[in-house]
Residue, then its C-alpha position, 0 to 999 in steps of 0.5 A: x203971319x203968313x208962310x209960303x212953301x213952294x213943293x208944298x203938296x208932299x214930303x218936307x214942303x207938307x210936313x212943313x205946312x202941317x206944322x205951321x198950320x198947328x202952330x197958327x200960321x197962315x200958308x200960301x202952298x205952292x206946287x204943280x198939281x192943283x187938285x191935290x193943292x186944294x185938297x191939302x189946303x182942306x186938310x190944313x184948314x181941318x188942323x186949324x180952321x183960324x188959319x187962311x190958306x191960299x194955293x198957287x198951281x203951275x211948274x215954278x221953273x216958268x219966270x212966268x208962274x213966279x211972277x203970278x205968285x209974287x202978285x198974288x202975294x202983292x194984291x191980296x196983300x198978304x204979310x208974308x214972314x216966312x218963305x220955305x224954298x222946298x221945290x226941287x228934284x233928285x236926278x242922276x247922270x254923270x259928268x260923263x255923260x255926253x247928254x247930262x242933266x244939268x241944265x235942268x237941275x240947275x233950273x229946279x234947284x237952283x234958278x227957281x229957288x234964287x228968281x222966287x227970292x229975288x222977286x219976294x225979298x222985299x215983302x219979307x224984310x218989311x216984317x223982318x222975317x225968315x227964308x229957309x232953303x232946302x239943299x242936300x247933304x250933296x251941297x258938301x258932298x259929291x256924288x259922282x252918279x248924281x252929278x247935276x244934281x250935286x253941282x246944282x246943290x253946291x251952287x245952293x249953299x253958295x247961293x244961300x250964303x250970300x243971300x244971307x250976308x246981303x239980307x243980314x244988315x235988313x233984319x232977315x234971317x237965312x238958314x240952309x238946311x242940308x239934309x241926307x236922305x229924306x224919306x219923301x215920295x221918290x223912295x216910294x218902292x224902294x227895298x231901303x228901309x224907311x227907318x233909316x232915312x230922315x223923317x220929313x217932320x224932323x225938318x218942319x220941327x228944325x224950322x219951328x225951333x228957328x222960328x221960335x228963336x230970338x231975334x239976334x240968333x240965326x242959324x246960317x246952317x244946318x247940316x243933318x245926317x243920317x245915323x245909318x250913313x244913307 
């Protein structure tokens, strides 16, 4: 069985790769920088040398990099189960803001994620398997000082509901996860306490646990907060 990642070289797309690869799935790594793909590839391979490993380099908001990773999957032809929506960017601006992010927040958190779904769908539900999308707690939640950010993840949750109605009647299963803060490379230097935020490798045991239930349960989603309220 093979699981793709997309932001696969750090924080919950890594925790989750070293998790699947305990657990002997194969993994196709997705992110943009290649050396440090390769080297991780190396490091799963060290956790479990049964497994294959492939890496896919190059920024996934280009129609065109999704294209070369669906097609990777078609001419190896690999039997792809698992796909792990993970890419995605915390940003801050305002509705206010007469220059606002959202153009590209929407495109990282948003388009990447629904355009890498549409093109792989099919390769999943021959092997009746499961999709993960990765949010925020901000798809329920507003925060005002990150406002594309909150509107692309909104859009995420509306997105990954209706995926999940559409997928149901083809046997696969779709689970939102909407974490608060994670503690990943973005809160590298920052004076918040580490112990406070989630651990990456509570969300790749959360997406074990799902793959590990029976074939009739699915959890459409999956909320996690912080006990410190970050």
């Amino acid at each position: 069985m093979f699981a793709l990642i997309t932001g696969a070289s750090e924080g919950i797309g890594w925790a989750c790769a070293q998790k699947l690869a305990e657990e002997g799935y194969n993994l196709i790594l997705a992110a943009r920088n290649e050396d440090k793909l390769l080297r991780r590839a190396e490091e799963l391979v060290e956790i479990n040398p049964e497994i294959e490993v492939y890496v896919h380099a190059g920024n996934l908001t280009d129609q065109t990099k999704l294209v070369e990773l669906a097609s990777l999957i078609s001419t190896e032809e690999i039997a792809l189960h698992v796909l792990i929506n993970n890419v995605g960017q915390y940003m801050e601006d305002s509705v206010l803001d007469e220059h606002n992010q959202l153009y590209k927040s929407l495109q990282i958190n948003l388009v990447t994620p629904v355009n890498l779904t549409a093109l792989l769908w099919k390769d999943i539900a021959a092997h009746k398997g499961h999709i993960f999308n990765i949010g925020s707690i901000l798809s329920r939640d507003v925060r005002t000082e990150a406002a594309s950010y909150t509107m692309a993840k909104h859009a995420l949750r509306a997105w990954n509901r209706m995926l999940g109605e559409e997928l149901r009647p083809r046997g696969v299963k779709v689970t939102g996860i909407f974490p608060a803060s994670v503690y990943t490379k973005a809160w590298e230097g920052s004076p918040v306490d580490s112990g406070l935020l989630i651990d990456p490798e509570d969300i790749a045991s959360l997406i074990s646990q799902n793959l590990k239930s029976g074939f009739q349960a699915v959890q459409s989603e999956i909320f996690i907060d912080t006990i410190s309220g970050l």
